[in-house]
C-alpha positions as CSV (number, residue, x, y, z in Angstrom):
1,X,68.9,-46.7,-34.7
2,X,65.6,-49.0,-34.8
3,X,65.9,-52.4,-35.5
4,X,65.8,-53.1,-39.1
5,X,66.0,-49.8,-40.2
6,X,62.2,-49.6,-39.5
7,X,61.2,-46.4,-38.6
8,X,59.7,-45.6,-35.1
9,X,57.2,-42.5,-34.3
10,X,57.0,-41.1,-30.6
11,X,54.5,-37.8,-29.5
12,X,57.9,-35.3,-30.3
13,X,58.4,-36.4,-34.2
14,X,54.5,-36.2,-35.2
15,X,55.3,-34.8,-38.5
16,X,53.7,-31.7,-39.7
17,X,50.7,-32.8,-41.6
18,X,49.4,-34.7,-38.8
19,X,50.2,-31.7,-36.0
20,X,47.7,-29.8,-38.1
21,X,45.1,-32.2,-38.1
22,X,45.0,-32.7,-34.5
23,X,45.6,-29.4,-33.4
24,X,42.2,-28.5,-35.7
25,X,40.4,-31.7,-33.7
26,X,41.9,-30.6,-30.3
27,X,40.0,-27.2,-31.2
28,X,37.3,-28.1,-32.6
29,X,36.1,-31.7,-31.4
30,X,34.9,-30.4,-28.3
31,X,32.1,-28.2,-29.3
32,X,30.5,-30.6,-32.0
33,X,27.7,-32.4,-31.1
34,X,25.6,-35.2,-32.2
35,X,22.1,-33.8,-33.0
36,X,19.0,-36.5,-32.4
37,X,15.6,-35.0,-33.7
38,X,12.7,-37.2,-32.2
39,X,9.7,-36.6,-35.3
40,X,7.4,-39.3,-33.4
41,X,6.0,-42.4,-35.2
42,X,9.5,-43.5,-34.3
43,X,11.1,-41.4,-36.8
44,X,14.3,-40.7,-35.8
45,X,17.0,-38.2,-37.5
46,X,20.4,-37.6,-37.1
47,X,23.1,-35.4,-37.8
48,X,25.7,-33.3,-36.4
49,X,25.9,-29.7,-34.8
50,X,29.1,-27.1,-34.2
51,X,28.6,-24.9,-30.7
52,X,29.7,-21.2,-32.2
53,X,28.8,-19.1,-29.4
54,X,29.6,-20.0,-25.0
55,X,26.2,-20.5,-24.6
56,X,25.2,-23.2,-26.4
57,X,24.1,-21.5,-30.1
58,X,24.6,-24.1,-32.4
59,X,24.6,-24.7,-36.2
60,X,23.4,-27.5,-38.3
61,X,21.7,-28.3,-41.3
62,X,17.8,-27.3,-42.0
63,X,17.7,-31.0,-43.6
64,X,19.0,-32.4,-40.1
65,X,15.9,-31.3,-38.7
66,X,13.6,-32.2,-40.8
67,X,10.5,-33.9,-39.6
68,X,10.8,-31.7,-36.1
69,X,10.2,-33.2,-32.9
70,X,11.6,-33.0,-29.9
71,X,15.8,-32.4,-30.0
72,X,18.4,-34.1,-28.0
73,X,22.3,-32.5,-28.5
74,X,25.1,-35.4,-26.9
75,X,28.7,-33.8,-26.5
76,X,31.9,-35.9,-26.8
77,X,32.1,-36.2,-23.1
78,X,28.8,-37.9,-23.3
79,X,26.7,-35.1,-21.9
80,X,23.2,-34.9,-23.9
81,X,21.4,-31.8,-23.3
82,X,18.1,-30.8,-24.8
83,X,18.3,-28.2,-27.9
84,X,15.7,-25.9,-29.0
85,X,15.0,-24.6,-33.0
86,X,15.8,-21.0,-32.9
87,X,15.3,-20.9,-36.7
88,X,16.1,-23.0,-39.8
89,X,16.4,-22.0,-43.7
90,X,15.5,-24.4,-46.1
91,X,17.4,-22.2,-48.8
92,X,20.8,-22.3,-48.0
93,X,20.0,-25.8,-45.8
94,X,21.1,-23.7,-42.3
95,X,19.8,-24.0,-38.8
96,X,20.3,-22.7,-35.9
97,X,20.0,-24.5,-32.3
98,X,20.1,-23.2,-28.6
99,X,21.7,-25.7,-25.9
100,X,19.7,-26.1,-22.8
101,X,23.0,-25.5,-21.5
102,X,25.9,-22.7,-20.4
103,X,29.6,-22.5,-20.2
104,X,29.6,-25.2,-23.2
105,X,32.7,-25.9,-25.7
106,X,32.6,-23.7,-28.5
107,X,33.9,-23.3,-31.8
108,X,35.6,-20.1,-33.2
109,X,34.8,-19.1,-36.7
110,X,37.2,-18.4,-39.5
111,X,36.6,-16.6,-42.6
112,X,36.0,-18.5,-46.1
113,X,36.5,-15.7,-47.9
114,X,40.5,-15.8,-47.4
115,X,40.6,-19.3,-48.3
116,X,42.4,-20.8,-51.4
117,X,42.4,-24.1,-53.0
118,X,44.8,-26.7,-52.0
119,X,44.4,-25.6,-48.1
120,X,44.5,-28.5,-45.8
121,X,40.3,-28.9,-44.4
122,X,39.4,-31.0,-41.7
123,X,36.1,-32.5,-41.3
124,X,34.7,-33.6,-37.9
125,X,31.1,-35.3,-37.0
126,X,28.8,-38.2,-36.3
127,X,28.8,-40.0,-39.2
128,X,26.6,-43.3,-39.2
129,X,25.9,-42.6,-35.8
130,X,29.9,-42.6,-34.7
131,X,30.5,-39.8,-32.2
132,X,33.4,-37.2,-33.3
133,X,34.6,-39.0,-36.4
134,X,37.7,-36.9,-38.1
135,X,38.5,-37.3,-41.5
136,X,41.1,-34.8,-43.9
137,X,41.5,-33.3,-46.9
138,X,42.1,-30.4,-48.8
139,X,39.9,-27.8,-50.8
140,X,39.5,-29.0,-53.9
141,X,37.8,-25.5,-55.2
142,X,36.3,-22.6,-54.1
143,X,33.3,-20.5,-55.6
144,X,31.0,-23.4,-56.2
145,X,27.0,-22.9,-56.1
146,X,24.9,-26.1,-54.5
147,X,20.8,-26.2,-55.3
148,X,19.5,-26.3,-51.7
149,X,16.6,-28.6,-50.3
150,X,14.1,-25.3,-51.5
151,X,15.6,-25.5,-55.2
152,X,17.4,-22.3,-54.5
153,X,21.3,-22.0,-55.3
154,X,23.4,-21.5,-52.2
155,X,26.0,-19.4,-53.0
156,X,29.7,-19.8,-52.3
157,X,30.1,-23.2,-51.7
158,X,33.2,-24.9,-50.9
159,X,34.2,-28.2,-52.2
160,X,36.5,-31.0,-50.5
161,X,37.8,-34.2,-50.6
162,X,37.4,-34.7,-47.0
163,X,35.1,-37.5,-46.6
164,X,31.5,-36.8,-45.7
165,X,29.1,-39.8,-44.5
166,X,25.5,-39.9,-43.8
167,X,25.4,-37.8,-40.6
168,X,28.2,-35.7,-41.3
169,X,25.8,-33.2,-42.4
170,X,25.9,-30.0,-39.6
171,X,29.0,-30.6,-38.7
172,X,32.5,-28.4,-39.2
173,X,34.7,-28.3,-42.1
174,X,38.1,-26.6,-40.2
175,X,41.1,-25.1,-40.9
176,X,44.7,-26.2,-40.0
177,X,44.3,-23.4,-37.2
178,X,41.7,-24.8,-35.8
179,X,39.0,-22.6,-37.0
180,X,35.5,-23.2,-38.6
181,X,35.6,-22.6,-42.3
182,X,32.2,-24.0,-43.5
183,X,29.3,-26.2,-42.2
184,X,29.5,-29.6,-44.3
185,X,26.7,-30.2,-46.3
186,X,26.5,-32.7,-48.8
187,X,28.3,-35.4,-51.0
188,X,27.4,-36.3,-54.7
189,X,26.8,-40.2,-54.8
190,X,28.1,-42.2,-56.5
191,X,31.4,-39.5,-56.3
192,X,34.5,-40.0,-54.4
193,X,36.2,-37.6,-53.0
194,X,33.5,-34.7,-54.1
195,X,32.1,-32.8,-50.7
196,X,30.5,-29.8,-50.5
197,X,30.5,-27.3,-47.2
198,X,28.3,-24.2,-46.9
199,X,31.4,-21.2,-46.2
200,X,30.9,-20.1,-43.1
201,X,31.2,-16.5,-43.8
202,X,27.2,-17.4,-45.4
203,X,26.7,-19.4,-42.5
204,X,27.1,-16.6,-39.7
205,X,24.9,-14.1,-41.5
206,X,22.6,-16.4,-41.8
207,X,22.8,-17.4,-38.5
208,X,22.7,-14.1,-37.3
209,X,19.4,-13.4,-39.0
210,X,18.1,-16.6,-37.6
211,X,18.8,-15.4,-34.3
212,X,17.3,-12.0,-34.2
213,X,14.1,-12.7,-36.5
214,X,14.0,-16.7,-36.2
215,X,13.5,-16.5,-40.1
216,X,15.6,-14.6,-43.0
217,X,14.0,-12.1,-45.1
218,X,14.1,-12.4,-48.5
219,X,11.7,-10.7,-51.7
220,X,9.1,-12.1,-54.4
221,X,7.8,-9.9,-57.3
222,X,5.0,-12.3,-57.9
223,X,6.1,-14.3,-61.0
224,X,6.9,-17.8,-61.9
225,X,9.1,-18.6,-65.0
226,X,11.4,-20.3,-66.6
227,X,15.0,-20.1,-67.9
228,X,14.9,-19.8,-71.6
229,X,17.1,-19.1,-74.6
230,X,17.0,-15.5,-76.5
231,X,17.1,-15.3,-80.1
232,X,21.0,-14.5,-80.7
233,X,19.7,-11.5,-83.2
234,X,18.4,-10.0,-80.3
235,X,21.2,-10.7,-78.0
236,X,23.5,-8.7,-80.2
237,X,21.1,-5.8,-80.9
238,X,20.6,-5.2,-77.1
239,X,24.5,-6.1,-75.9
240,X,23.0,-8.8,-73.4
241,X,25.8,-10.4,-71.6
242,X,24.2,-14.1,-72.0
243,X,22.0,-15.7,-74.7
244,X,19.5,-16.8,-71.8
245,X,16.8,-15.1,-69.8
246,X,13.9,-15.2,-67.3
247,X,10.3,-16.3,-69.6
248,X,7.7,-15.4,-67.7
249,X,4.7,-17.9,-67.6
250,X,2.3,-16.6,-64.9
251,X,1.8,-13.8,-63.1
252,X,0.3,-13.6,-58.8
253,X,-2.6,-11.6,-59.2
254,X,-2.8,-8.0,-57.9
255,X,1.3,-8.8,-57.4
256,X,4.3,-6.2,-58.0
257,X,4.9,-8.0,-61.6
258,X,1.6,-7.7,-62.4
259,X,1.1,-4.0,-60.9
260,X,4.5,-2.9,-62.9
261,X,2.6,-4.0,-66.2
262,X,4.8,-7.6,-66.7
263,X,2.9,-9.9,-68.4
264,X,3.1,-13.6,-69.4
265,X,5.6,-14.3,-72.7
266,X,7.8,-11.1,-71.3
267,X,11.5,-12.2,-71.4
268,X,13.3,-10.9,-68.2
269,X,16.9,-9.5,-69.0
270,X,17.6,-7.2,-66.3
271,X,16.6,-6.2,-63.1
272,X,18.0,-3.4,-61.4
273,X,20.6,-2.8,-63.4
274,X,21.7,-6.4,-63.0
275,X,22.0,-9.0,-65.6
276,X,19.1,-11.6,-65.3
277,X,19.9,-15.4,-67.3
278,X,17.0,-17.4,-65.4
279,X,15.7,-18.0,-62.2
280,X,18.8,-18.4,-60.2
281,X,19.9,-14.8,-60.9
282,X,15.9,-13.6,-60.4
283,X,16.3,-15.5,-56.7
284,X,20.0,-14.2,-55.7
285,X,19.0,-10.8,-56.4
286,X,15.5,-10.9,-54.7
287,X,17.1,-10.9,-51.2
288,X,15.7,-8.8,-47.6
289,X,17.2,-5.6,-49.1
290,X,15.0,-5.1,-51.3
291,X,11.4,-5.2,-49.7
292,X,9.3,-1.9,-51.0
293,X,12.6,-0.4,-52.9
294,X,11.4,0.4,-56.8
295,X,13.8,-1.7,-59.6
296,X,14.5,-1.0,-62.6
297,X,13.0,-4.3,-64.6
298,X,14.4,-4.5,-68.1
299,X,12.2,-7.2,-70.8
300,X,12.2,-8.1,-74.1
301,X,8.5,-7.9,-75.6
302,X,8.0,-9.2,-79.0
303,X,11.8,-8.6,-79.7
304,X,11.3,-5.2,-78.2
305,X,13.4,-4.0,-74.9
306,X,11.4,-2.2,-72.6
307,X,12.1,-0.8,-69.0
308,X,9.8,-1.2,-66.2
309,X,9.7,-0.4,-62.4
310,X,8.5,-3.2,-60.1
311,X,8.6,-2.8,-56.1
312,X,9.4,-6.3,-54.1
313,X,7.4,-7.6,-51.7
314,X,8.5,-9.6,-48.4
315,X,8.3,-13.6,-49.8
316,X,5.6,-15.4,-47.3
């Protein structure tokens, strides 16, 4: 018995919660690097990086690398290697990274769709400058969107109570099986316990297109609006879903709006055959896909609906 009754802890009685933890650090801690970008004028930022490939691709945030300059990655072990931008997207506040090195720790990647609230999340990075800090947490909730550093909403966010520090941002949110679940993000000051990772099923398409194209694709019609409210008379009358829409207030000149006969006051309800409530919906459905295909493009004019056909360009 302990003296006492105080209660003693020894490596075999590491109780469950704790197991978990580790085991996701033992995994994961390896492969995360601190990430130094060099801007000159002795700018300096810094952040953190997960290795997701054995040689040496890495992901990060786009913010991390703001300012460019040259880019320094330093391991656990102490090993810095140079790192070279493959690609970044301010949208969705993902970058991509290749080690000037092979054989390197890497990270496996899990899936965030099959993840459910209440699951255990570790978080691992370089917070304030401290190498491979872990904290832990859960998922507080699933499904969130997050305006990026572009002003677009990144889609399927996930949200933790894990703590996240300046310089936690690029770094792993993991699973209790050691597995990446979503590249931590951001925090909400002055919030406690309210974190926010990008799901890492987003991550690796992204990361994929970074990697064969160095850029993602996305499409522009050639229009700048604004989210506005629709008269409800009219919202019953057409059977809109929502009581808001897209107003346009300018058009590109010579652009696919302005070709498909759109014009400045239109309200945008629809477009191809999806419901459209502002400019969020207008940029989540103006992705790659949808380059020089012909949409449907459904306005109010004057209180009249009206149905036109617009063809996407590539966004510069």
């Amino acid at each position: 018995m302990p003296l006492d009754g105080v209660l003693t802890e020894t490596e075999d009685e590491i109780d469950p919660y704790s197991a978990r933890v580790m085991q996701a650090f033992e995994r994961v801690g390896p492969a995360v690097v601190h990430i130094q970008a060099n801007g000159g004028n002795g700018r300096l930022a810094q952040g953190s990086g997960v290795v997701f490939t054995p040689d040496g691709f890495t992901l990060t945030n786009s913010h991390v690398l703001r300012g460019g300059g040259s880019l320094r990655a330093t391991f656990p072990d102490g090993r810095e290697v140079a790192a070279e931008r493959i690609g970044d997207d301010p949208a969705t506040d993902l970058a991509v990274l290749r080690l000037a090195a092979n054989a390197v720790p890497y990270a496996e990647p899990g899936a965030s769709a099959n993840l459910r609230v209440g699951q255990l999340a570790v978080a691992i990075g370089n917070p304030f400058g401290f190498q491979c800090t872990v904290t832990a947490g859960i998922i507080s909730a699933l499904g969130r969107t997050l305006r990026g550093p572009s002003g677009r909403l990144i889609p399927s966010v996930i949200q933790t109570d894990a703590p996240l520090n300046p310089g936690n941002s690029g770094g792993p949110l993991v699973s209790g099986l050691g597995r990446v679940i979503g590249i931590n993000t951001a925090t909400i000051a002055p919030a406690q316990g309210i974190c926010f990772a990008i799901g890492i099923d987003t991550a690796i398409e992204v990361a994929a297109q970074l990697m064969r194209e160095g850029r993602v694709r996305r499409s522009q019609i050639g229009l700048f609006g604004q989210t506005a409210m629709i008269d409800r008379r009219l919202v019953r009358q057409n059977g809109l879903p929502r009581a808001t829409g897209l107003m346009v207030a300018g058009l590109l000149p010579g652009g696919p709006a302005e070709q498909a006969g759109i014009e400045p006051g239109d309200m945008i309800i629809a477009l191809g055959g999806e419901p459209v409530s502002g400019t969020d919906d207008l940029h989540r459905l103006l992705h790659g896909d949808r380059v020089g295909g012909a949409l449907s493009c459904d306005i109010l004019r004057r209180g009249e609906r009206r149905s036109l056909t617009v063809v996407p360009v590539e966004a510069a």
